[in-house]
TORLOLUM-790556 format. One record per residue (C-alpha): residue number from 1; residue in one letter; x, y, z. Coordinates in steps of 0.25 Angstrom, whole numbers. Layout:
! TORLOLUM-790556
{NUM,'A',{X,Y,Z}}
...
This chain:
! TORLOLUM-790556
{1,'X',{17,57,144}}
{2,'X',{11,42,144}}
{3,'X',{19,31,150}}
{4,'X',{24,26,139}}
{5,'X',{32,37,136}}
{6,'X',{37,39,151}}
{7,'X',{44,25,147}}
{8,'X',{49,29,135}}
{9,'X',{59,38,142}}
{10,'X',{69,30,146}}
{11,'X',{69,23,133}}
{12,'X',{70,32,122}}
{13,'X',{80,45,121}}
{14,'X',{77,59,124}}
{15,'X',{76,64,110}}
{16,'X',{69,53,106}}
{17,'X',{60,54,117}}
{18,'X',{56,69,117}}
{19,'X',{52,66,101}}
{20,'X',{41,54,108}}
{21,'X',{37,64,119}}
{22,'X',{31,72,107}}
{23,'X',{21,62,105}}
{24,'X',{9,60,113}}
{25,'X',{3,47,110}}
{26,'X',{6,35,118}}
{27,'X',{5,26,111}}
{28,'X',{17,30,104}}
{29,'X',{27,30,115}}
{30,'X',{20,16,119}}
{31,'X',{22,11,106}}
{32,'X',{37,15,107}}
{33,'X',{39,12,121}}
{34,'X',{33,-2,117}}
{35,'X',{43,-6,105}}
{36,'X',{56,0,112}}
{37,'X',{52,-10,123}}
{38,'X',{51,-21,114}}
{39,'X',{62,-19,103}}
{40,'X',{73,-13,113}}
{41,'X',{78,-3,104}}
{42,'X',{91,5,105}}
{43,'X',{87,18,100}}
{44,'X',{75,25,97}}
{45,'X',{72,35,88}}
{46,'X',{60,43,87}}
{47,'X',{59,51,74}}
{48,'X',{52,64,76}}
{49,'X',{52,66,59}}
{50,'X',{61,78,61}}
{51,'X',{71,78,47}}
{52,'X',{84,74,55}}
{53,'X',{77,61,61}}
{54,'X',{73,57,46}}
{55,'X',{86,58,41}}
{56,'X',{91,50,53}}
{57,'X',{81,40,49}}
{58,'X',{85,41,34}}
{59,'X',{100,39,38}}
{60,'X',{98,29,49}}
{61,'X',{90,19,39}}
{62,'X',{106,21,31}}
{63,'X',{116,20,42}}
{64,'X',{107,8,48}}
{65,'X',{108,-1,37}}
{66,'X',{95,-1,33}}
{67,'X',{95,7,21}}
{68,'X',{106,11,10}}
{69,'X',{108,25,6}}
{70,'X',{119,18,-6}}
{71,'X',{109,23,-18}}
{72,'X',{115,33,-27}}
{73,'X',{102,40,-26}}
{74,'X',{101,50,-15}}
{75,'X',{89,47,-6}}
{76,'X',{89,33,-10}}
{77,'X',{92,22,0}}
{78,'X',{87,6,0}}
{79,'X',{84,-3,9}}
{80,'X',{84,-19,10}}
{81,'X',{74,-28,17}}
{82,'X',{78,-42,20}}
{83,'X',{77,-54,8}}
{84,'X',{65,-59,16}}
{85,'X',{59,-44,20}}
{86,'X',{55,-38,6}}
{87,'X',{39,-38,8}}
{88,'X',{28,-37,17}}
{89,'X',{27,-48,24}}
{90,'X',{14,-53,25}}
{91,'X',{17,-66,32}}
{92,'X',{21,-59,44}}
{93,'X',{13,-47,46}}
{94,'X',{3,-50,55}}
{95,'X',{-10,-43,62}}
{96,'X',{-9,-47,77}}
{97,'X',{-24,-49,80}}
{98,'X',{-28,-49,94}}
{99,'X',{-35,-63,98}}
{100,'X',{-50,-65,94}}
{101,'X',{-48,-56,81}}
{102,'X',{-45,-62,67}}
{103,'X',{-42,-52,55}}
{104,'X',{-46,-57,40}}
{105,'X',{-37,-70,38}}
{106,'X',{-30,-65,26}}
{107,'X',{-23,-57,36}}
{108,'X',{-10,-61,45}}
{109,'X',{-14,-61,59}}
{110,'X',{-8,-66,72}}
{111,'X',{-14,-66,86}}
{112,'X',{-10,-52,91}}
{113,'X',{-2,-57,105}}
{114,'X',{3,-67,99}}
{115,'X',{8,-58,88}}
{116,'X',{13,-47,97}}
{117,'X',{21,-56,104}}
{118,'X',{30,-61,91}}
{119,'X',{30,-48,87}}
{120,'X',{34,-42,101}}
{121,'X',{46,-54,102}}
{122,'X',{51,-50,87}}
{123,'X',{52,-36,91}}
{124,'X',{59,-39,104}}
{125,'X',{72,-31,105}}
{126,'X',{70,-29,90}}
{127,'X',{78,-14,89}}
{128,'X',{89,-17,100}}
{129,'X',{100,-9,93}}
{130,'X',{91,-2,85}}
{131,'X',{84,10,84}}
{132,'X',{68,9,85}}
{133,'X',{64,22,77}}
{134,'X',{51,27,80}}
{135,'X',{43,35,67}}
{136,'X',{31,42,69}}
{137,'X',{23,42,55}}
{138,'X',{8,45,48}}
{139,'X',{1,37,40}}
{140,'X',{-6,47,31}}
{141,'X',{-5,61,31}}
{142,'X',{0,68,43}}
{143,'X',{-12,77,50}}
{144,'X',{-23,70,42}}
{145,'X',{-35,61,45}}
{146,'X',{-27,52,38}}
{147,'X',{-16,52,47}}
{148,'X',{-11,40,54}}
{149,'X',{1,38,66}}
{150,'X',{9,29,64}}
{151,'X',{24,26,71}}
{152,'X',{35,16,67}}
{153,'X',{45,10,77}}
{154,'X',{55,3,70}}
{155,'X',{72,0,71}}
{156,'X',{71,1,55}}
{157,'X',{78,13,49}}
{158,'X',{73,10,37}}
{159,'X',{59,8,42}}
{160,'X',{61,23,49}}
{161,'X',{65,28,36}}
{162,'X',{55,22,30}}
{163,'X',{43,29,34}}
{164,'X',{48,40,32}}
{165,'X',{47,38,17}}
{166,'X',{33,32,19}}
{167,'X',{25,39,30}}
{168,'X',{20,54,35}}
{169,'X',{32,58,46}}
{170,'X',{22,58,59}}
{171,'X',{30,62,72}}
{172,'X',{21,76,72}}
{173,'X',{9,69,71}}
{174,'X',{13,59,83}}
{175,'X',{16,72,91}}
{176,'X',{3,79,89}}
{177,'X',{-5,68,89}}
{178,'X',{-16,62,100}}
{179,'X',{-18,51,106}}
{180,'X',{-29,44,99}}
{181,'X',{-23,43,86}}
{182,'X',{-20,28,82}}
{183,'X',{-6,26,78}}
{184,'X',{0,15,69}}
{185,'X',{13,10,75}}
{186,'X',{24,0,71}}
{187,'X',{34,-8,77}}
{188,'X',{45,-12,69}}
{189,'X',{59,-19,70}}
{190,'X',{68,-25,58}}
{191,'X',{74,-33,69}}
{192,'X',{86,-39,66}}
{193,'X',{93,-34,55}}
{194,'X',{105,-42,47}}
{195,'X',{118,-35,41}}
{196,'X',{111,-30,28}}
{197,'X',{102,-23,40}}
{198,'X',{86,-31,37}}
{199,'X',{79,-38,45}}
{200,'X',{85,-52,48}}
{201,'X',{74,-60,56}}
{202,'X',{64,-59,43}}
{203,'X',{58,-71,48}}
{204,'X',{55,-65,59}}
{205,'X',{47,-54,52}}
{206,'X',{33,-49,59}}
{207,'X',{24,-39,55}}
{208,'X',{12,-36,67}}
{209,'X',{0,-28,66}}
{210,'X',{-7,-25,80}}
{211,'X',{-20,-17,74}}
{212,'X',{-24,-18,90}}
{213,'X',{-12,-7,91}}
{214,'X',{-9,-3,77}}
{215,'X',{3,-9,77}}
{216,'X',{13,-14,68}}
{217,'X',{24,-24,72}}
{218,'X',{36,-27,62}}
{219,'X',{49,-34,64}}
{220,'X',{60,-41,57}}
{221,'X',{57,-35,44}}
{222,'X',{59,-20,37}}
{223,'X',{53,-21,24}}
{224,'X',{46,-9,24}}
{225,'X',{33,-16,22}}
{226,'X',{35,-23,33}}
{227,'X',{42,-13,42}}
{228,'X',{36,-1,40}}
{229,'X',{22,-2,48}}
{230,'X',{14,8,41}}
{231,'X',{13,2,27}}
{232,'X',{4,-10,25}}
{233,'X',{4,-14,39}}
{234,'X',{-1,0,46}}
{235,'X',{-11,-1,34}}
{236,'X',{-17,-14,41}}
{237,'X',{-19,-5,54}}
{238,'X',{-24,6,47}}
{239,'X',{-35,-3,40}}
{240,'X',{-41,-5,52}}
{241,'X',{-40,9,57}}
{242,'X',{-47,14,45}}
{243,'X',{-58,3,48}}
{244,'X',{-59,10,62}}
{245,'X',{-60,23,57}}
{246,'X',{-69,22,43}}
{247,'X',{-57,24,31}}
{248,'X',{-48,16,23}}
{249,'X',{-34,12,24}}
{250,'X',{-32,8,10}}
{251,'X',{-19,1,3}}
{252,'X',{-22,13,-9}}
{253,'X',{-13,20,-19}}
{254,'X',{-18,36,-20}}
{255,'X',{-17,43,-32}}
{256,'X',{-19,57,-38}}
{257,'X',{-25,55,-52}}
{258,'X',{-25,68,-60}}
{259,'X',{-36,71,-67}}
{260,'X',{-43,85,-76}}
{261,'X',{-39,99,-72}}
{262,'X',{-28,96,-61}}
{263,'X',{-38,86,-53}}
{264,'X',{-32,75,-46}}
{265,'X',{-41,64,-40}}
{266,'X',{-34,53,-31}}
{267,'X',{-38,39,-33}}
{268,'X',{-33,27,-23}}
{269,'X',{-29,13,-28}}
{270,'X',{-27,1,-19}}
{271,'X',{-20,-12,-28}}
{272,'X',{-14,-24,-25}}
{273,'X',{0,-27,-26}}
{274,'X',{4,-27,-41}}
{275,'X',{-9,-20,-45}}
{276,'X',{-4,-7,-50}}
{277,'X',{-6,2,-37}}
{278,'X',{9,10,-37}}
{279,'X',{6,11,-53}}
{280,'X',{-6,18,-51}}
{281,'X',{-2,26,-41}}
{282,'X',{10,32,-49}}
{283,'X',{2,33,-63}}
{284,'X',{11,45,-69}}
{285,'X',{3,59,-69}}
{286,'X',{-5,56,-56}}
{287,'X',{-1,59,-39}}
{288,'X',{0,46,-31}}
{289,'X',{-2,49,-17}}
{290,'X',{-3,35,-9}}
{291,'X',{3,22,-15}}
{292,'X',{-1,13,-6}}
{293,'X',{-8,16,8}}
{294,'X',{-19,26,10}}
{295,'X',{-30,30,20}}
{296,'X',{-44,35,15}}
{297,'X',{-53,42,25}}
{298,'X',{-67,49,23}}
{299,'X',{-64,64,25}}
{300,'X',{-79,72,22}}
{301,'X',{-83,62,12}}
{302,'X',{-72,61,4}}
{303,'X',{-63,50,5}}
{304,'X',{-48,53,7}}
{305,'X',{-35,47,6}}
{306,'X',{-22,48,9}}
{307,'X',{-7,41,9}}
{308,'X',{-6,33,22}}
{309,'X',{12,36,16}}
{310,'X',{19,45,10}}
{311,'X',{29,37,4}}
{312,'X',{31,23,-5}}
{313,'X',{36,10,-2}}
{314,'X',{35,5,-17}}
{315,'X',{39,-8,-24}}
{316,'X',{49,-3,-34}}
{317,'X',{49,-16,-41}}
{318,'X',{45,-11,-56}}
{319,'X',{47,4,-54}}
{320,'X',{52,9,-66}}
{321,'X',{53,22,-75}}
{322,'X',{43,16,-85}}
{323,'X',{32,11,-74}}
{324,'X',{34,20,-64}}
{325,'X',{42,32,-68}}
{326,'X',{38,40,-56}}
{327,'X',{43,30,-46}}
{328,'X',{56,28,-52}}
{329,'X',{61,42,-54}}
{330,'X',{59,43,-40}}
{331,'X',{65,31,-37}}
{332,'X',{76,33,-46}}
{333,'X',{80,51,-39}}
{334,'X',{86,56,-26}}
{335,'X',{76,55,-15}}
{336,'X',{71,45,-3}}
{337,'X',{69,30,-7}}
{338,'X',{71,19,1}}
{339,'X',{74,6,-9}}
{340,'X',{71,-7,-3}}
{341,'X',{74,-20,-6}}
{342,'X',{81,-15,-21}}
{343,'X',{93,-19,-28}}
{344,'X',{103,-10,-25}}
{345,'X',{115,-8,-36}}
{346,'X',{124,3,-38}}
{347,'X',{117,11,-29}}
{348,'X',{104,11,-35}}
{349,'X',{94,4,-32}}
{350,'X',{87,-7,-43}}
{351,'X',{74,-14,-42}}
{352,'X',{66,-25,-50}}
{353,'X',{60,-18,-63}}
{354,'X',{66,-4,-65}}
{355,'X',{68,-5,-76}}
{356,'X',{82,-6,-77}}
{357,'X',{90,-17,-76}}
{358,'X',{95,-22,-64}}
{359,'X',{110,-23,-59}}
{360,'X',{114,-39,-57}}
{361,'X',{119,-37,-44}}
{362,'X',{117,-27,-30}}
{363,'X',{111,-28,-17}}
{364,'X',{99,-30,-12}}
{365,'X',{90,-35,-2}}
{366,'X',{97,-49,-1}}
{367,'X',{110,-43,-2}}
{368,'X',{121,-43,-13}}
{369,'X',{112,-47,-24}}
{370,'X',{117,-52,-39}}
{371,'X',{108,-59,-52}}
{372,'X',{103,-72,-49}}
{373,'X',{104,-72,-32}}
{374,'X',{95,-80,-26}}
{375,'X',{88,-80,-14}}
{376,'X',{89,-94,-2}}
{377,'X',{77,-100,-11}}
{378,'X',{84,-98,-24}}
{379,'X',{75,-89,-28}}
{380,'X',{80,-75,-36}}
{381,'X',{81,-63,-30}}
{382,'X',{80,-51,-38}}
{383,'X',{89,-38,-37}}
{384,'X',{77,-31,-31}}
{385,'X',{66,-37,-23}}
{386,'X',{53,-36,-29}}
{387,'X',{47,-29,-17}}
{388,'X',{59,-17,-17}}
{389,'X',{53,-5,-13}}
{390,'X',{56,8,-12}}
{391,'X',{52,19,-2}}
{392,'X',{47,35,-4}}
{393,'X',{41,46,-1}}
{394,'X',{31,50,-9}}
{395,'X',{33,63,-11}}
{396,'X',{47,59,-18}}
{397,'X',{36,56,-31}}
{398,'X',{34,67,-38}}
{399,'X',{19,60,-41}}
{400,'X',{16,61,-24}}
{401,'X',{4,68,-24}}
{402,'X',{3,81,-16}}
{403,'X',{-9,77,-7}}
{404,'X',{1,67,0}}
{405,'X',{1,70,12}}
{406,'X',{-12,80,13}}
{407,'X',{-20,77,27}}
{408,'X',{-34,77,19}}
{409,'X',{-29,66,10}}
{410,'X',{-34,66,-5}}
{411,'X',{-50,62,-10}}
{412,'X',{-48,49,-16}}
{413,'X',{-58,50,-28}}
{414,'X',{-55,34,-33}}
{415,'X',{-50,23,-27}}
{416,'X',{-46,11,-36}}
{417,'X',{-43,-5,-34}}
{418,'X',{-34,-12,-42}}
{419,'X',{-30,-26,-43}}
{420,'X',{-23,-36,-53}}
{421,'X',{-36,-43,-62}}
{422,'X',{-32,-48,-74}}
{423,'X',{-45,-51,-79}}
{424,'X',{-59,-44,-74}}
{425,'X',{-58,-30,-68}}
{426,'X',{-57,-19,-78}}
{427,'X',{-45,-10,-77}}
{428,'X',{-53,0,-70}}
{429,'X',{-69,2,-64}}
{430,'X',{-76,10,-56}}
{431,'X',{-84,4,-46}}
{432,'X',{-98,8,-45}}
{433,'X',{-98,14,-32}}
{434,'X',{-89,15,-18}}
{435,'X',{-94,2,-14}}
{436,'X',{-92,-6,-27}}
{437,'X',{-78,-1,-29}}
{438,'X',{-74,-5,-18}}
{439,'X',{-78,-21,-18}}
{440,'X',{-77,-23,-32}}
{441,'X',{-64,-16,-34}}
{442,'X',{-58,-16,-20}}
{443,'X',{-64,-27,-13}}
{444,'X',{-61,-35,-25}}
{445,'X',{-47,-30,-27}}
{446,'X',{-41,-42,-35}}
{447,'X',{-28,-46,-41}}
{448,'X',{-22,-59,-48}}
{449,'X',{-13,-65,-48}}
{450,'X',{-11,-71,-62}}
{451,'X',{-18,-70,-76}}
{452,'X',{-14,-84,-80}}
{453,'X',{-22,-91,-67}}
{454,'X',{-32,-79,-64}}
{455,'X',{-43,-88,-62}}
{456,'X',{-34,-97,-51}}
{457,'X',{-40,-98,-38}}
{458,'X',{-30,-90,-30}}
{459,'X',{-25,-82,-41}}
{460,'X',{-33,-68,-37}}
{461,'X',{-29,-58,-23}}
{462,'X',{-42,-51,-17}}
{463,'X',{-35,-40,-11}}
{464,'X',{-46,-30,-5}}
{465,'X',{-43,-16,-8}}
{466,'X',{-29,-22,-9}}
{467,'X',{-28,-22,4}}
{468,'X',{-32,-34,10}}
{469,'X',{-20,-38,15}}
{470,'X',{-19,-26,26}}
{471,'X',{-35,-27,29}}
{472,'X',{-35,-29,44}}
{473,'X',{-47,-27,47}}
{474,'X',{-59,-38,42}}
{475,'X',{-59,-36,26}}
{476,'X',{-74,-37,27}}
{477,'X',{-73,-23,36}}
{478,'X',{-61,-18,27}}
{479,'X',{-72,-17,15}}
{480,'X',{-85,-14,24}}
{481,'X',{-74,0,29}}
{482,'X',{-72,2,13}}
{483,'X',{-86,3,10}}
{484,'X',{-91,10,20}}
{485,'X',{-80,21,17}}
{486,'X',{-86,23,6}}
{487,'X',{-99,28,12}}
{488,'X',{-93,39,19}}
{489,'X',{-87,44,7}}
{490,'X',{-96,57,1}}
{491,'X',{-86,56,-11}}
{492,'X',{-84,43,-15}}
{493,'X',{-71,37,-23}}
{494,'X',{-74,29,-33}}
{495,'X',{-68,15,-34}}
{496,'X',{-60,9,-46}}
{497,'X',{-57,-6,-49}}
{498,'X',{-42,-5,-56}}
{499,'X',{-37,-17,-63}}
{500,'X',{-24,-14,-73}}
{501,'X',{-23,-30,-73}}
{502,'X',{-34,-33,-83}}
{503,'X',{-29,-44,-95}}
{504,'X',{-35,-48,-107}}
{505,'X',{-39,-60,-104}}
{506,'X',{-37,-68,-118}}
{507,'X',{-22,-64,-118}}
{508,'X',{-20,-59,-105}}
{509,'X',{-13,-47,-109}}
{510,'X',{-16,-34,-98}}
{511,'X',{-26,-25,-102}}
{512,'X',{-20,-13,-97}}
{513,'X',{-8,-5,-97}}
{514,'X',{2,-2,-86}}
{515,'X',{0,13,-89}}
{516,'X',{-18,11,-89}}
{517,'X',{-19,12,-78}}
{518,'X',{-19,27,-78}}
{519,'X',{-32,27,-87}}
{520,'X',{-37,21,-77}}
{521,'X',{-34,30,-66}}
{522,'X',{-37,43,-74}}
{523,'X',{-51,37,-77}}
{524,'X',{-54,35,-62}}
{525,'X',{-49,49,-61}}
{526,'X',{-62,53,-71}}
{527,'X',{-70,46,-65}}
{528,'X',{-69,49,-52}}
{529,'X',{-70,63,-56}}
{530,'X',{-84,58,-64}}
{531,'X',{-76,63,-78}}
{532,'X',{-79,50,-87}}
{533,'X',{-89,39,-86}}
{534,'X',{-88,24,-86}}
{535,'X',{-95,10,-90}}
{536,'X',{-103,3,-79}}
{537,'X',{-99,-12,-79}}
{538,'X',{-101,-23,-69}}
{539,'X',{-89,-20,-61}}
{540,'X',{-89,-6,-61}}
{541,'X',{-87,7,-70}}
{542,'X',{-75,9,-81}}
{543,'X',{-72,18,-91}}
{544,'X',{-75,23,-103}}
{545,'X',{-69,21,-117}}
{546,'X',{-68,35,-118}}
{547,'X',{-62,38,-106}}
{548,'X',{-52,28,-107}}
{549,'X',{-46,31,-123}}
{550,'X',{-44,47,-118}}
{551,'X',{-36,42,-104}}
{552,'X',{-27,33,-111}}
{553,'X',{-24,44,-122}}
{554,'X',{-24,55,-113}}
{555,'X',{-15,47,-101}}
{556,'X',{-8,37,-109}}
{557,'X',{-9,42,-124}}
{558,'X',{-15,28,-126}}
{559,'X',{-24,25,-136}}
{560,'X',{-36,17,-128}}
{561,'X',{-45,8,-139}}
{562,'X',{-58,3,-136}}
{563,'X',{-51,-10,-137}}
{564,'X',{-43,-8,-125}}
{565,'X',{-56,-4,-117}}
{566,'X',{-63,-16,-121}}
{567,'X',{-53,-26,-117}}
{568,'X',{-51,-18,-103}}
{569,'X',{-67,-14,-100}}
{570,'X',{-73,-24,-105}}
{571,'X',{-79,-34,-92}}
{572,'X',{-76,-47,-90}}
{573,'X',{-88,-56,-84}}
{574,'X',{-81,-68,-80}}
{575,'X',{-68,-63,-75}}
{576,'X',{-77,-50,-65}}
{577,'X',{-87,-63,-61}}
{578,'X',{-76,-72,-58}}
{579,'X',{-68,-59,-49}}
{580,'X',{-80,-56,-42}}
{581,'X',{-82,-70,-37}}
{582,'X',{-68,-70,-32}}
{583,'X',{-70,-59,-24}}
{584,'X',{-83,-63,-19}}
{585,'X',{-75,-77,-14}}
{586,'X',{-64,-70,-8}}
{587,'X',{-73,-62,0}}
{588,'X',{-82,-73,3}}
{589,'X',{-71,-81,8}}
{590,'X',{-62,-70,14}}
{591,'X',{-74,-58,18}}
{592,'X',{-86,-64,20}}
{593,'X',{-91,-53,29}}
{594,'X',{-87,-43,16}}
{595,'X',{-97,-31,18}}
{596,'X',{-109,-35,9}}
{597,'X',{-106,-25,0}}
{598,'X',{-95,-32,-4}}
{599,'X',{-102,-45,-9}}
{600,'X',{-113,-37,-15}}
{601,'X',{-108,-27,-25}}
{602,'X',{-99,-39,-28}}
{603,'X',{-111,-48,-31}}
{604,'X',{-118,-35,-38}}
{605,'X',{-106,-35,-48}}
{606,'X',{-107,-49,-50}}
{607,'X',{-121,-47,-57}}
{608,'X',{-117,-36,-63}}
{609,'X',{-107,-43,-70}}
{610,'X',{-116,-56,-71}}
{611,'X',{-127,-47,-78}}
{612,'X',{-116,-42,-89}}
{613,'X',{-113,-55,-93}}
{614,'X',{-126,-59,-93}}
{615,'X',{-127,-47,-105}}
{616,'X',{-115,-46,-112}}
{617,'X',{-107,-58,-108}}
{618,'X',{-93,-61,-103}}
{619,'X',{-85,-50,-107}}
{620,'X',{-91,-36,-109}}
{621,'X',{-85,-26,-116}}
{622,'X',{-86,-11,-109}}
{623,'X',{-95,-5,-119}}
{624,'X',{-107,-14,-114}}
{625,'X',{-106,-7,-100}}
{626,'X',{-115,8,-98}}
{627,'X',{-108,23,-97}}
{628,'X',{-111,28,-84}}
């Protein structure tokens, strides 16, 4: 056994101990050895993922404080975070970047040492008098291609119970697995905690990444954003993984779209906050099978996805029997949720837009809460945050598709990009080809901010694959990996520009329905199965009238006119013209090294779009456009 073990022996107990012996990999016990030595904790605890020590986790979270079991629902329990702990904190979560290297400037980056050295003195005796719990996890499926180590250390029982929700239990795979595997590891401590048991020294709140170790560092904080190091954080590792090895780690829904004679066809979606991702990926008829993070690997020239979870850590704000019927009956039956960060009355939990009204007074996260309190600036505070979650399995949906948790992963037949554009993008295109796609519709992901101001500088998000934010790696080498995947591909997806944002733009009233958006799902679903044809146009293929007036009546029992499909398909000039140099500023100023692809099929559609002007004028009704 390596030394590092050897040194674990006269700081762990027996039990515990012959559970770490099991496990081979040194790097495991150094990264162990390592944060016992620096956060002095009183007890650890190595879960093995047998049945008892889940419970003990599950009852721990309880008798420590951290969680409530008062719900009169059985299996419900909630959680608070700290008045100044409900997000993700971008401010202080940080890449440590060893000296010489820069990332993109849009990312938060500190000088690795230097980082390391705030981090390591915030984590300093952290756990004295707690328990450090170790959790061995994958990320993907367990005994796949897909599969990923990872291991959490953390004094957080809620964290613990947690993962258990969210990720693939993988002990077994520690013990079986050689040394060569790259593991994803995290280091976290709550730190101090006050008499309602969060995180005191908020202000102190770091969140690290070292991609030279794959390492995340997080203290003083345990929203689970934050806390939990395999959500957006390991994603930031396994972007650059990805870029090593040749696949994509992607910020994507999955979903199963059911089509003629029993066929399913999955189709991936990556949006932007706000944008219509969990809508989608819970359409009433369909599978969903990821909500928010997957991997996509070329396995003999198809290209294949799977869940990096098993679980969701959803915003419940607006979940309601109406919108999101499936959702809410779970929500709302015996089973395991963890609530956070909800107002909590009669033992029930109540959130922002459930469609029933609110008590006046409970608890919550600030508290004893009542109508009308007010935070130290004044300002209201509402009965339930507006960033209250909720945590489950995936299986508790009685939607979870069956191919969850297969090794092989499911053949992605589409993916789509959707953002909020209030006044160019038609609902939804087909790019032209992989490479198309992919700039104009993923490259150019956009969203705004307001219809009043939309043509205020300042006023539109570029959000690249909606992703951007995690990108650790040069954006100009993020795209050059997305295209190249492409090539590899024998059977390609085809790629979709969504937009269920589109206005009119005389009255500015939306020119799609809430429940569209499953037209335009089932029409990718034809399509990618080569069932219907489409209009070429500038910016890419949409559908036919035809196609249309039988979806909405057969989905929706909606009557389609050819009116609606004027004032939806028909192309804008000015507003596509105006998009496109917006995207070609932003990369200009931010990507200048942009693979050449990039400004060329955007300079192509340019002319495209300047030629149809040329002949038929501003606005052009889709009519005009050829069946191909």
């Amino acid at each position: 056994m390596n030394d590092y073990f050897k040194k674990l022996e006269s700081l762990v107990d027996k039990t515990e101990l012959e559970k770490l012996e099991k496990i081979k990999h040194p790097t495991v016990h150094r990264f162990i050895y390592e944060a016992i030595v620096l956060c002095r904790p009183k007890n650890i605890f190595i879960c093995a993922d047998t049945p008892d020590e889940i419970a003990y986790i599950k009852n721990m979270a309880i008798v420590s404080g951290e969680e409530s079991a008062a719900l009169i629902t059985p299996g419900h329990t909630f959680h608070f975070d700290g008045p100044q702990d409900q997000g993700r904190d971008r401010q202080t979560t940080k890449f440590l970047v060893p000296h010489g290297e820069r990332l993109n400037p849009v990312l938060n980056q500190i000088e690795r040492e230097e980082g390391l050295k705030e981090i390591f003195s915030l984590l300093k005796n952290s756990m004295r008098d707690k328990t450090m719990i170790v959790r061995f996890l994958s990320l993907g499926p367990i005994d796949s291609v897909f599969s990923t180590p990872c291991m959490e250390c953390t004094d957080s029982w809620y964290v613990a119970h947690s993962v258990d929700l969210l990720y693939r239990e993988g002990y077994k795979m520690f013990c079986d697995m050689d040394e060569v595997k790259d593991i994803f590891k995290t280091l976290h401590s709550a730190g101090r905690l006050d008499k309602n048991r969060v995180s005191l020294d908020w202000n102190k709140k770091r969140i690290y990444i070292d991609y030279l170790t794959d390492t995340v560092y997080s203290v003083n904080t345990q929203y689970a954003g934050n806390s939990i190091g395999f959500k957006k954080l390991a994603l930031r590792l396994a972007i650059r993984k990805a870029h090593r090895e040749g696949w994509l780690a992607e910020h994507f829904m999955i979903m199963g779209v059911k089509g003629q004679k029993n066929r399913k066809t999955y189709l991936a979606g990556a949006f932007p906050s706000a944008c219509g991702k969990t809508s989608t990926a819970m359409l009433p008829g369909e599978t969903i099978l990821a909500d928010d993070l997957a991997y996509v690997k070329e396995i003999n020239g198809e290209c294949r996805a799977v869940n990096v979870e098993k679980g969701i850590f959803g915003i419940i704000q607006d979940v309601n029997p109406k919108d999101d019927p499936l959702i809410y009956e779970i929500l709302t039956s015996p089973g395991e949720i963890i609530f956070s960060n909800v107002l909590i009355k009669d033992g029930r939990p109540w959130w922002l837009g459930m469609g029933r009204e609110l008590p006046k007074e409970g608890r919550n996260y600030t508290g004893d809460w009542y109508d009308g309190k007010t935070d130290e600036k004044g300002e209201r505070i509402f009965p339930s945050h507006k960033n209250a979650r909720y945590t489950v399995s995936l299986k508790a949906l009685p939607n979870c598709d069956s191919a969850l948790d297969d090794p092989q992963g499911v053949v992605l037949s589409g993916i789509m990009f959707g953002g909020r554009d209030y006044s160019a993008y038609f609902p939804v295109q087909e790019g032209f080809d992989w490479e198309h796609g992919i700039i104009a519709y993923g490259v150019s992901l956009e969203t705004e901010t307001t219809f009043a101001l939309v043509e205020e500088e300042g006023k539109y998000e570029i959000n690249i694959m909606s992703i951007q934010d995690f990108v650790s790696i040069p954006l100009s080498e993020y795209i050059r990996n997305y295209l190249a995947f492409g090539k590899k591909l024998r059977k390609v997806p085809l790629v979709f520009g969504v937009n269920y944002f589109l206005r009119d733009l005389k009255t500015g009233e939306y020119l799609n329905a809430r429940q569209d958006k499953h037209i335009w799902i089932k029409w990718m679903e034809l399509r990618a199965n080569g069932e219907v044809g489409a209009r070429k146009t500038p910016t890419g293929l949409i559908p036919l009238f035809e196609d249309l007036r039988y979806l909405f009546k057969q989905i929706l029992d909606k009557e389609y006119t050819q009116e609606d499909y004027q004032k939806q398909f028909s192309l804008r000039l000015k507003e596509n013209l105006r998009k496109i140099e917006r995207i070609e500023r932003f990369l200009q100023n931010q990507i200048p090294d942009a693979p050449e692809e990039t400004f060329r099929i955007l300079e192509e559609q340019k002319k495209r779009l300047l030629q149809a002007r040329e002949e038929l004028g501003e606005y052009i009704t889709p009519d005009n456009f050829s069946v191909v």
